[in-house]
C-alpha positions as CSV (number, residue, x, y, z in Angstrom):
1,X,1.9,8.4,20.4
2,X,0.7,8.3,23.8
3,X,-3.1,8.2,22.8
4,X,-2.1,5.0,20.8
5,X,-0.4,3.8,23.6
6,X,-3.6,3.8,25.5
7,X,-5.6,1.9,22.8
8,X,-2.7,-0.7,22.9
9,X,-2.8,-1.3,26.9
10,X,-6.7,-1.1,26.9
11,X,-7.1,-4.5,25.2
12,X,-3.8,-5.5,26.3
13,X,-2.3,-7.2,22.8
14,X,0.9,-7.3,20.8
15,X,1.6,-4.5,17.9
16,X,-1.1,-3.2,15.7
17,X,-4.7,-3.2,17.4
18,X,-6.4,-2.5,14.1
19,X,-4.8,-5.3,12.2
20,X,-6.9,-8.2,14.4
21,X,-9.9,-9.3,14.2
22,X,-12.5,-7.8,15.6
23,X,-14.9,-10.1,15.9
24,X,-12.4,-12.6,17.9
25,X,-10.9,-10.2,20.4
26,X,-13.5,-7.5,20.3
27,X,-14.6,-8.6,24.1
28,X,-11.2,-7.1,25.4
29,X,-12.0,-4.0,24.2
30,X,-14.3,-1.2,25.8
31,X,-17.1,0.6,24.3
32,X,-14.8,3.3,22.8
33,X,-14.7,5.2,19.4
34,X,-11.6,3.5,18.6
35,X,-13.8,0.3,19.2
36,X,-16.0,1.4,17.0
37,X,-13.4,2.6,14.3
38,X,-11.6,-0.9,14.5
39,X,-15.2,-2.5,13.9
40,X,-15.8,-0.5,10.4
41,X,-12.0,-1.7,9.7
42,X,-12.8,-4.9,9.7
43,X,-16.3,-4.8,8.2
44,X,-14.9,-2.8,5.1
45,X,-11.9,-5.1,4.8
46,X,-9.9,-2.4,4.9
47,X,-6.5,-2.6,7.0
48,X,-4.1,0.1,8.8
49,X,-0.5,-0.5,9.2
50,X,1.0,1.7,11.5
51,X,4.9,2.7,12.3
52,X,6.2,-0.3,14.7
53,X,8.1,2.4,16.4
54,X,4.9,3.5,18.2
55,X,3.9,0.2,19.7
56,X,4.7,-1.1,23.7
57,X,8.4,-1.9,23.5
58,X,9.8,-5.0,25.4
59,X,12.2,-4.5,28.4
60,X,14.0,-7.5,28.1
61,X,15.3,-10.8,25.8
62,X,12.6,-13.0,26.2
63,X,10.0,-11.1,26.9
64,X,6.2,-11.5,25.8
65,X,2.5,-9.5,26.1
66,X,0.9,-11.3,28.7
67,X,-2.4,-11.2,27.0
68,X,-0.6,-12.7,23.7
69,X,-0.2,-15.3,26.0
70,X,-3.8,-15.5,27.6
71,X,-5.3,-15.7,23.9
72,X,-3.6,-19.0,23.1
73,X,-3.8,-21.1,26.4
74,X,-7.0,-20.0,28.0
75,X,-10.6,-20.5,26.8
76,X,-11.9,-17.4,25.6
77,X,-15.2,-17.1,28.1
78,X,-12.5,-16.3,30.6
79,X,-10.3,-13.4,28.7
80,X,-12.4,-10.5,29.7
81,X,-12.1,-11.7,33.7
82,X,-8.1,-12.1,33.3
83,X,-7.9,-8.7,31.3
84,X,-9.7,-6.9,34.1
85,X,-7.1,-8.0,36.6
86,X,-4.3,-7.4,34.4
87,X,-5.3,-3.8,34.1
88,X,-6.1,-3.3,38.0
89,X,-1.9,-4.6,38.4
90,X,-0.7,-3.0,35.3
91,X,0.3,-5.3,33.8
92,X,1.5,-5.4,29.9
93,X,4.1,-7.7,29.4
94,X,5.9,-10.8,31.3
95,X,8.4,-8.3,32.8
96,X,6.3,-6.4,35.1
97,X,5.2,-9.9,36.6
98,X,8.3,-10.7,38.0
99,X,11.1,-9.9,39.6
100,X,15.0,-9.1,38.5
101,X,15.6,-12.7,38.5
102,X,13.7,-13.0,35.7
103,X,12.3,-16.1,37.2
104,X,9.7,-15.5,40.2
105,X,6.4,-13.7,40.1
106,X,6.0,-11.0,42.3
107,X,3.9,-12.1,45.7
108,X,2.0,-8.4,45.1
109,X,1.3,-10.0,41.5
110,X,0.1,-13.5,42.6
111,X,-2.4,-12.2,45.5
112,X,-3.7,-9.2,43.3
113,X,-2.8,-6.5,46.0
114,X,-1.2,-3.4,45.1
115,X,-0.3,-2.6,41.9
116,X,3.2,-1.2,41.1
117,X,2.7,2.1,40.2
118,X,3.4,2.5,36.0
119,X,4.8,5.2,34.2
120,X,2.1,4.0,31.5
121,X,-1.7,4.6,32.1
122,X,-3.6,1.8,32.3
123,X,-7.4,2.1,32.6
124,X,-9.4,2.2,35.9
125,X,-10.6,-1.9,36.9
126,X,-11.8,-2.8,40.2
127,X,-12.2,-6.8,39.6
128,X,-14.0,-8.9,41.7
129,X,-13.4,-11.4,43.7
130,X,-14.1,-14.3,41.6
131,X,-11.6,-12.2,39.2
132,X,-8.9,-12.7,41.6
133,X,-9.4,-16.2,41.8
134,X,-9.5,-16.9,37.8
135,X,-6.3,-14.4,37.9
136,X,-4.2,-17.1,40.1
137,X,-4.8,-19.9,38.2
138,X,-4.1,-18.2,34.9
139,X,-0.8,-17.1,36.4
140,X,-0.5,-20.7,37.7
141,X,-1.2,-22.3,33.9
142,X,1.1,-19.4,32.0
143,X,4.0,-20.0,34.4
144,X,3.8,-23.2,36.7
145,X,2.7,-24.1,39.8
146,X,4.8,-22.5,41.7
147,X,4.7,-18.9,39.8
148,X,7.9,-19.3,38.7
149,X,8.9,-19.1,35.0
150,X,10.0,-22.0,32.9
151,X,12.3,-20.1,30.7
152,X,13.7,-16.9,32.8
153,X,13.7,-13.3,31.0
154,X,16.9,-12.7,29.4
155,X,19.0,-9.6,29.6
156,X,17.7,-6.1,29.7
157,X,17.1,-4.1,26.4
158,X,15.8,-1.0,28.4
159,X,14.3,1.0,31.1
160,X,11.3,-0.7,32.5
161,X,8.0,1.6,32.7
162,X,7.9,1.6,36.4
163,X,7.4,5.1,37.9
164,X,9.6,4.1,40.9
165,X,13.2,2.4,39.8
166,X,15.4,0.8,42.5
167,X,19.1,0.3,41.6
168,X,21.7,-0.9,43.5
169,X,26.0,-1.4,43.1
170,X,27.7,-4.2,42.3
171,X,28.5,-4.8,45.9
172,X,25.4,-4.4,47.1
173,X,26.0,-1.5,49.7
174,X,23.5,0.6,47.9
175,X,20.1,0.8,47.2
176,X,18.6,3.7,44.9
177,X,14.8,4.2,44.7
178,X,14.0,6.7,41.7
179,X,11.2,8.2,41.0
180,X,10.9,8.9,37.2
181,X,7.9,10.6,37.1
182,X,9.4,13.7,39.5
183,X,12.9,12.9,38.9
184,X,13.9,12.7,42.8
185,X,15.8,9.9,44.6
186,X,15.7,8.0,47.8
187,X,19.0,6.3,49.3
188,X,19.2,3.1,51.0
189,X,21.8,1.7,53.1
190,X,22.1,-2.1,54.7
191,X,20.3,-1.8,58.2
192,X,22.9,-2.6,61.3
193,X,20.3,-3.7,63.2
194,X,19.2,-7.2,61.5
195,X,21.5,-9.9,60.7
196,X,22.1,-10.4,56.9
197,X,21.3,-14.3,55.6
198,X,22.5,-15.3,52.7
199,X,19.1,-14.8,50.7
200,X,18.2,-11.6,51.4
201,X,18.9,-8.4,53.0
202,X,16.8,-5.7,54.6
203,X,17.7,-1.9,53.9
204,X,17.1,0.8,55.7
205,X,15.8,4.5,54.7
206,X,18.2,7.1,55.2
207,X,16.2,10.5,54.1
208,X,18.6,11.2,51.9
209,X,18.9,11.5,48.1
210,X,21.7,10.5,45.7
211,X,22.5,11.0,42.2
212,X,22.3,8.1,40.0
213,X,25.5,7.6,38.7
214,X,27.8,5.0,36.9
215,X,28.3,3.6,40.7
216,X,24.8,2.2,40.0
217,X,25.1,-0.6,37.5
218,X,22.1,-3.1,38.3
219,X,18.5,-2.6,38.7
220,X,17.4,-4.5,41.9
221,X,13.9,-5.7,42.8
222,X,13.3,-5.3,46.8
223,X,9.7,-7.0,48.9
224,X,8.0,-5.1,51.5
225,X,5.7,-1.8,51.2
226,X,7.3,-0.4,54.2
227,X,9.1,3.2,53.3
228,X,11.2,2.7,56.1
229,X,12.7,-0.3,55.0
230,X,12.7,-3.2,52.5
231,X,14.1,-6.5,51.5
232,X,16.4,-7.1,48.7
233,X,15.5,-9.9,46.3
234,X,17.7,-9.6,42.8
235,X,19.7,-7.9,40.3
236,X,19.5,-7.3,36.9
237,X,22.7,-5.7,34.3
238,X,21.2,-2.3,33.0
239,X,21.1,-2.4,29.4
240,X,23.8,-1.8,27.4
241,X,23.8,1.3,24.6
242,X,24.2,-0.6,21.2
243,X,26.3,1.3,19.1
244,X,25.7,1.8,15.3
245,X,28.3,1.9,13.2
246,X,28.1,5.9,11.4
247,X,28.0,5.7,7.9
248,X,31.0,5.7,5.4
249,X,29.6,7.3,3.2
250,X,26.4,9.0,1.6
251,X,25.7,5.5,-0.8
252,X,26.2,3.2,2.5
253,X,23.9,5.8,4.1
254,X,21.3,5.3,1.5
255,X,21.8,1.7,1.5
256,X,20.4,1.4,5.0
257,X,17.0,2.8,4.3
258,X,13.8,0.4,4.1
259,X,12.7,0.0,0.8
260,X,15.8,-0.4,-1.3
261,X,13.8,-1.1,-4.5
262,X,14.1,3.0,-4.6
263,X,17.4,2.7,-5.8
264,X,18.2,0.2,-8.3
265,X,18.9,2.5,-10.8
266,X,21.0,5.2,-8.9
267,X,24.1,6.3,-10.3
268,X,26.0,8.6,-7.3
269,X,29.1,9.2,-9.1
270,X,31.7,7.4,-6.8
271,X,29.9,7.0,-3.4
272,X,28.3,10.8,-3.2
273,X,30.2,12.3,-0.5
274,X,30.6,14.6,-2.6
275,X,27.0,15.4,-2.7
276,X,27.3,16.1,1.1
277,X,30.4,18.8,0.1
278,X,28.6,20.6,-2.0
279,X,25.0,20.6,0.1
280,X,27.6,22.5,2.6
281,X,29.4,24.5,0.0
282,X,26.0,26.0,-1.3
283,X,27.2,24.7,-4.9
284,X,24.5,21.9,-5.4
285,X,21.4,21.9,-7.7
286,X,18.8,19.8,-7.6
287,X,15.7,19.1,-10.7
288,X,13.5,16.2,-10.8
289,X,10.4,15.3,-13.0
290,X,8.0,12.9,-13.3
291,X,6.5,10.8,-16.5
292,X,2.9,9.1,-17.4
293,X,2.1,7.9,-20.8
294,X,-1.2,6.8,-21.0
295,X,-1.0,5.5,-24.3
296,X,1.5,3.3,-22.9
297,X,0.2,2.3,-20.0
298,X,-2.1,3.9,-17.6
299,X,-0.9,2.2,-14.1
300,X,2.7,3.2,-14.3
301,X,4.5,6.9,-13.8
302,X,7.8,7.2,-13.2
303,X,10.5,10.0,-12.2
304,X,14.1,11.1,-12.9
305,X,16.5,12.8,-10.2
306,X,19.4,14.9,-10.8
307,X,21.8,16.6,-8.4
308,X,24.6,18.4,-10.3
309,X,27.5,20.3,-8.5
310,X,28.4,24.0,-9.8
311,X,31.4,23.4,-8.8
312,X,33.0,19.9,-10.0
313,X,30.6,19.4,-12.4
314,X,29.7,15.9,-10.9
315,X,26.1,14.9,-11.7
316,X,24.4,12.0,-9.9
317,X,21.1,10.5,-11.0
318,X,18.3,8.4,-10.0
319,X,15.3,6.9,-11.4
320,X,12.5,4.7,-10.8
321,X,9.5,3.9,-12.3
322,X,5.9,2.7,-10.0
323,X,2.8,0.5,-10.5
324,X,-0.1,1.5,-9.0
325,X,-3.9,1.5,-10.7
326,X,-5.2,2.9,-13.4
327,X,-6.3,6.0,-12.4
328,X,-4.0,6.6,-9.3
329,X,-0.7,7.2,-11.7
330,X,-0.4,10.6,-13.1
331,X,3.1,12.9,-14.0
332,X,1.4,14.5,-10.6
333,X,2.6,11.4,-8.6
334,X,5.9,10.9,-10.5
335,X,6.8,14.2,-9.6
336,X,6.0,13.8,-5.9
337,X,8.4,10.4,-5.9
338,X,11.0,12.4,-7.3
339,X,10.7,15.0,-4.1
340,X,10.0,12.4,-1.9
341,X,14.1,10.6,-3.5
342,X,15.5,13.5,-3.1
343,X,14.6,14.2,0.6
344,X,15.4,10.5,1.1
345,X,19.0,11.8,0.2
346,X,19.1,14.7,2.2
347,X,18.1,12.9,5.2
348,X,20.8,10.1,4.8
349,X,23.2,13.2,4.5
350,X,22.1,14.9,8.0
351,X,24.9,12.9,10.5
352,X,28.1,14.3,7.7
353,X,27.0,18.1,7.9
354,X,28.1,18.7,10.9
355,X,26.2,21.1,13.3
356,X,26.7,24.4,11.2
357,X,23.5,25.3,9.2
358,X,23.7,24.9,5.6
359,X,22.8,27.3,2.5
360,X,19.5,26.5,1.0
361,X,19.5,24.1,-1.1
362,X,17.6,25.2,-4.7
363,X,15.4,22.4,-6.7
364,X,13.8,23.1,-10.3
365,X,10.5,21.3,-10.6
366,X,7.9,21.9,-13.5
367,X,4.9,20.7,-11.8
368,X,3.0,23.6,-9.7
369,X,1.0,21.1,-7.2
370,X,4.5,20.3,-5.7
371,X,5.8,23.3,-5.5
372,X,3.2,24.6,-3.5
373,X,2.6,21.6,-1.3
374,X,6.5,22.0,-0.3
375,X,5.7,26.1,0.3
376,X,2.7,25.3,2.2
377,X,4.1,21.7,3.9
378,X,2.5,22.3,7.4
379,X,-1.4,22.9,6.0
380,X,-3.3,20.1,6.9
381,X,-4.5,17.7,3.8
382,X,-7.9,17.5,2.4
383,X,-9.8,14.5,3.1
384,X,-9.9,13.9,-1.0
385,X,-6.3,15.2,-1.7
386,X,-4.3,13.1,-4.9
387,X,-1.7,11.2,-3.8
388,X,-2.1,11.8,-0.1
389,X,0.5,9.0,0.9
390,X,3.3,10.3,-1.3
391,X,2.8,14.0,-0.1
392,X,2.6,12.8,3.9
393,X,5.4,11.1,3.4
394,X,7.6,13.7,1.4
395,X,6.4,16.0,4.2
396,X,7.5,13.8,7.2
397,X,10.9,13.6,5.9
398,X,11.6,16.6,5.1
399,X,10.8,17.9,8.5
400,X,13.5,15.7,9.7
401,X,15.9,17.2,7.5
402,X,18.9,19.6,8.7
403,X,18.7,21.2,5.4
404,X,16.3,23.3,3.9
405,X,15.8,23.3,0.0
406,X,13.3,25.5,-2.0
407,X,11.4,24.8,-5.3
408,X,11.6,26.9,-7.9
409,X,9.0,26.5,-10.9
410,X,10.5,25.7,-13.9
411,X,8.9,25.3,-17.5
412,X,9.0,21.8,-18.9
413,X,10.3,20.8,-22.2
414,X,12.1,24.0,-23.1
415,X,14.5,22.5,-25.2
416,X,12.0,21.9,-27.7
417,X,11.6,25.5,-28.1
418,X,14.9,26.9,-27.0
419,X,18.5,25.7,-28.0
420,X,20.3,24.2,-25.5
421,X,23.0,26.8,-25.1
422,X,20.0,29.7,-23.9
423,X,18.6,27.6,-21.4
424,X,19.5,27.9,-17.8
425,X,21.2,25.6,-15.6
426,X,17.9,25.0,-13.8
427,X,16.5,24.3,-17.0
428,X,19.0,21.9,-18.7
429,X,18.6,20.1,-15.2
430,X,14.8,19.5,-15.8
431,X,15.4,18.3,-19.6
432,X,17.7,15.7,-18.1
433,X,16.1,14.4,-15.7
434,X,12.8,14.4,-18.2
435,X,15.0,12.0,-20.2
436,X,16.0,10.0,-17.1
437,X,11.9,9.6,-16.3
438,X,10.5,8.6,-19.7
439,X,13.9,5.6,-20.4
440,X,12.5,4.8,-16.4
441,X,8.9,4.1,-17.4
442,X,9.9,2.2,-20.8
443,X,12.5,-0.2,-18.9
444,X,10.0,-0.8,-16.2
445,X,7.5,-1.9,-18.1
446,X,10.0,-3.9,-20.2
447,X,11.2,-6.0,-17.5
448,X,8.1,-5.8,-15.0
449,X,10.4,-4.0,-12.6
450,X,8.8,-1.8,-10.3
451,X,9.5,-0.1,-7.2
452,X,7.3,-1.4,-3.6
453,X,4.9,1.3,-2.6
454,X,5.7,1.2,0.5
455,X,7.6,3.9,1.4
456,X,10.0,5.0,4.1
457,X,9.1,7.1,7.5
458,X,5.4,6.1,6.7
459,X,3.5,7.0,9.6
460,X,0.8,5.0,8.5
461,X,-1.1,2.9,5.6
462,X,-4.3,2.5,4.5
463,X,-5.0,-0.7,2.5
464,X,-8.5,-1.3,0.9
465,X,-9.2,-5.3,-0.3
466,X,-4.9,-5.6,-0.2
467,X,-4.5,-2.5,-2.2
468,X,-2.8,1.0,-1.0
469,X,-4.9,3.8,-1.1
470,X,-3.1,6.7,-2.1
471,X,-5.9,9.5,-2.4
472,X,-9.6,9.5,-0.3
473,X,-9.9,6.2,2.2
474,X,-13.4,7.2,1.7
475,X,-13.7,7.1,-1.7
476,X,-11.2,4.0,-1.7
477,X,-13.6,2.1,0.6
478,X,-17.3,3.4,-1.3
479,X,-15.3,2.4,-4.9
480,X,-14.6,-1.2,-2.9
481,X,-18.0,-1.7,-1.6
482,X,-20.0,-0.6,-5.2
483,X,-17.9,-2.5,-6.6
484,X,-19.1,-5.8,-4.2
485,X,-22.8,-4.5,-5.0
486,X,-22.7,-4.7,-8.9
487,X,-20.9,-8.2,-8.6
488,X,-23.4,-9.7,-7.0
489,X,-26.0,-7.8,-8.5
490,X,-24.6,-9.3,-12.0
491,X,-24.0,-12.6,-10.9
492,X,-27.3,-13.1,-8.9
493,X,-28.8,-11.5,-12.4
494,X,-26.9,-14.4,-14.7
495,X,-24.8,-11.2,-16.3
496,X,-21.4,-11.6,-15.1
497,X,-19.9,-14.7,-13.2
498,X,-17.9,-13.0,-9.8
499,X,-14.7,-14.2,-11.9
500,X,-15.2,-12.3,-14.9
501,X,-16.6,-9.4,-13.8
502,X,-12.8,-7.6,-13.4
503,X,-12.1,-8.2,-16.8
504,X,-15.0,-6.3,-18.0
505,X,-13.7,-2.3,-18.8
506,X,-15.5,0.0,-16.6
507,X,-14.0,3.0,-17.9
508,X,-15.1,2.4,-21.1
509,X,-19.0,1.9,-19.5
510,X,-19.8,5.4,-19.5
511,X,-20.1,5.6,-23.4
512,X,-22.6,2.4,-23.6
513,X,-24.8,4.3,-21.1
514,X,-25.0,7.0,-23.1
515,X,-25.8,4.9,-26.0
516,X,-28.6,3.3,-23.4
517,X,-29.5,7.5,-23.0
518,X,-28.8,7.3,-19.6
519,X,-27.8,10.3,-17.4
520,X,-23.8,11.0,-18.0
521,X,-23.4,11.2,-14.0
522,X,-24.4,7.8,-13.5
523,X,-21.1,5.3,-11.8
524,X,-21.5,1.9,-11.9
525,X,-19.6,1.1,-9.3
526,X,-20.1,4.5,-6.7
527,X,-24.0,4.5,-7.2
528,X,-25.4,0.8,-7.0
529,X,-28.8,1.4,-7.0
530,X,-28.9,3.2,-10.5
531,X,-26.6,0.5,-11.8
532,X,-29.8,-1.9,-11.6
533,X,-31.3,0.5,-14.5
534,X,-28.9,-1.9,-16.4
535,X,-31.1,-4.7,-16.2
536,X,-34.5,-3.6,-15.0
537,X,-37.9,-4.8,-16.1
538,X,-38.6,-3.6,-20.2
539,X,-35.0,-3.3,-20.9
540,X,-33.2,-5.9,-22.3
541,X,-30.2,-7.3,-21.2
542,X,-28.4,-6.4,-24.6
543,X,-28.9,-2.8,-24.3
């Protein structure tokens, strides 16, 4: 987080660095490998979303990124000078330019002198004069003339990034300077020997610490370097906590996650909180499975949850069926989307257990690969690992979980072999929710309703030409660019216009090359240079 955080200040814009384009705001950035990394981003076409929760917060209602602003009011031959200076005064957003008023630019600010030392690091700038001067009329044309705001910052949402803090009471007769860096404290107290006017007051050092309590409900912006003394300017409200209302229940849990295409076919059995009693009782069991019928379609896979308690004999169950490409769906992945449900609904369940650990919880699965990617969760990926996304994801989640659950490896399809009163409870589980996948896969396809890919607690995504990669980026992005090759190859060759060359059936290529005697290892789309043996000189375009 803090290394992103560095990549975000460095070219000083809003959210997601590697979602821009490079070739318009690459001058802000430095000669970096994350300069370089966002450069084969953008020349591949491929994008990376990132969590929101990692970028620069705002500190208050109203706030912007100053260089958000620069980009749309100043010519562009001048965003590398004004980027310089905003580094040397650490500066991010609006906020840190002025004072609590929300109104007035700091004098430090306007004149380019000392910068106000910043709990965030900001790289190392020493601009030039003619810097300084381009800095005070950009300040001039973002705010006005008189460095004051047009519309004042609103209210305070949080703690600014400051290292040092002042604070002061609501009658004024205190002044707190706080270092958050050390965590030590400075007391100020109204001097007796200057006369107070009515716009500002000068406060005095008293060597003396304090501890910041409830007594302290304001931040306050003060002038003057001097650690003897200093001049009060304004207050500010500190933020207020916004409470969240706690779930009712485990369904109105569930029903505030992202992505609620997960559970349109969810059937909890009144609103689950009985799922939660049980989790704690140690009477729940868990099996999930996953479905692919390539006969019927070889895009879509699809899974079936079912948590059944030993005690009451409720049963809940959820389904859901995915679209992806052909090629990327697989029982494999359907299996995987039912771990990744089922750790959805642990996680929504973590605030009603209470504090006291919980027995494990036990899930049947009959698909090996996920049974031990949960034993082995912490092992870092391969580079070319199947379904990469799903399996980060399930991890992720699961390691925010209060409640630990172990897979046990179940056979599928044993009631076509055993009668239903021999097999186990784990067993009988796995049959059901088997039944649950393949009705999942048939109605989705029936009524084109499929789930969004885009899961919850993603820490990132990797899209290649608008589509989510959910195995190798590499491969994703070499399948992409032979692909490119051999449509222009075709087209520039009068084979294939650029419009029809998707509707032409790849995977069934490999069989005309052999008819052509060709080697079997040959791709058409991974190796574009062999693929002009297609339509080379003494071969006819027929063969």
């Amino acid at each position: 987080r803090e290394a992103y955080e560095r990549l975000q200040i460095e070219p000083g814009l809003d959210g997601n660095v590697f979602s821009r384009s490079f070739k318009k705001f690459d001058i802000l950035a430095s000669h970096t490998w994350y300069k370089v990394f966002w450069e084969y981003l953008d020349h591949f076409g491929v994008t990376l979303e990132l969590d929101d929760t990692i970028n620069v917060q705002r500190t208050r209602e109203r706030d912007k990124v100053f260089m958000e602003e620069v980009v749309q009011k100043i010519d562009r031959s001048e965003w590398v000078s004004i980027n310089r200076m905003r580094k040397k005064m650490k500066v991010y957003l609006f906020s840190q330019l002025s004072h609590c008023d929300g109104l007035t630019v700091k004098e430090s600010v306007i004149h380019g002198k000392d910068a106000t030392p910043s709990m965030t690091e900001f790289p190392y700038e020493e601009p030039t004069t003619a810097d300084r001067r381009l800095w005070q009329r950009a300040l001039c044309t973002l705010t006005s003339v008189n460095y004051r705001f047009q519309i004042p910052l609103g209210y305070s949402t949080r703690i600014p990034y400051d290292k040092f803090m002042w604070f002061t009471t609501a009658d004024r007769q205190r002044l707190l300077r706080v270092d958050q860096e050390n965590m030590t404290s400075t007391l100020y107290l109204p001097s007796t020997a200057h006369r107070r006017t009515r716009n500002s007051a000068l406060y005095q050092n008293t060597g003396r610490s304090d501890t910041l309590s409830q007594i302290y409900t304001q931040f306050a912006s003060v002038q003057g370097s001097s650690y003897d003394g200093v001049t009060f300017h304004s207050a500010l409200d500190l933020p207020v906590e916004k409470t969240v209302d706690k779930p009712r229940s485990l369904l109105d849990a569930i029903r505030r996650l992202p992505n609620q295409s997960l559970w349109q076919h969810m059937d909890l059995d009144g609103d689950g909180i009985w799922i939660v009693d049980t989790v704690m009782e140690g009477t729940l069991a868990v099996a999930h499975d996953g479905s692919f019928k390539e006969h019927v379609d070889l895009s879509v896979c699809s899974v079936g949850l079912v948590l059944f308690c030993t005690r009451t004999n409720k049963l809940a169950d959820i389904s859901c069926a995915e679209k992806t490409r052909p090629g990327k769906a697989s029982n494999y992945r359907g299996e995987l989307l039912g771990g990744l449900l089922l750790a959805l609904i642990l996680y929504s369940a973590g605030d009603m257990l209470g504090k006291d650990g919980c027995p494990t919880v036990v899930v049947a699965c009959d698909n090996m690969g996920v049974v031990k990617h949960h034993m082995n969760r912490y092992r870092p990926l391969k580079e070319k690992q199947r379904q990469a996304d799903v399996i980060r994801c399930f991890r992720a989640i699961l390691s925010k979980c209060s409640v630990y659950i172990r897979y046990e490896h179940v056979y599928g399809h044993q009631d076509k072999k055993t009668s239903w009163d021999d097999l186990t409870l784990l067993q009988r589980l796995n049959v059901i929710a088997d039944k649950l996948a393949g009705d999942a896969l048939l109605r989705a396809i029936r009524d084109n309703s499929f789930i969004s890919s885009l899961f919850p607690f993603e820490s990132f995504r990797v899209f290649v030409v608008g589509v989510k990669t959910t195995s190798s980026i590499k491969e994703a992005i070499y399948e992409d660019w032979g692909r490119k090759v051999a449509s222009d190859l075709m087209a520039q060759r009068i084979i294939v216009s650029p419009d029809n060359f998707d509707m032409i059936y790849w995977n069934g290529l490999s069989e005309a090359m052999q008819s052509a005697k060709l080697p079997s290892n040959v791709s058409p789309l991974r190796n574009k240079t062999r693929l002009s043996l297609l339509t080379s000189k003494g071969r006819s375009r027929g063969t």
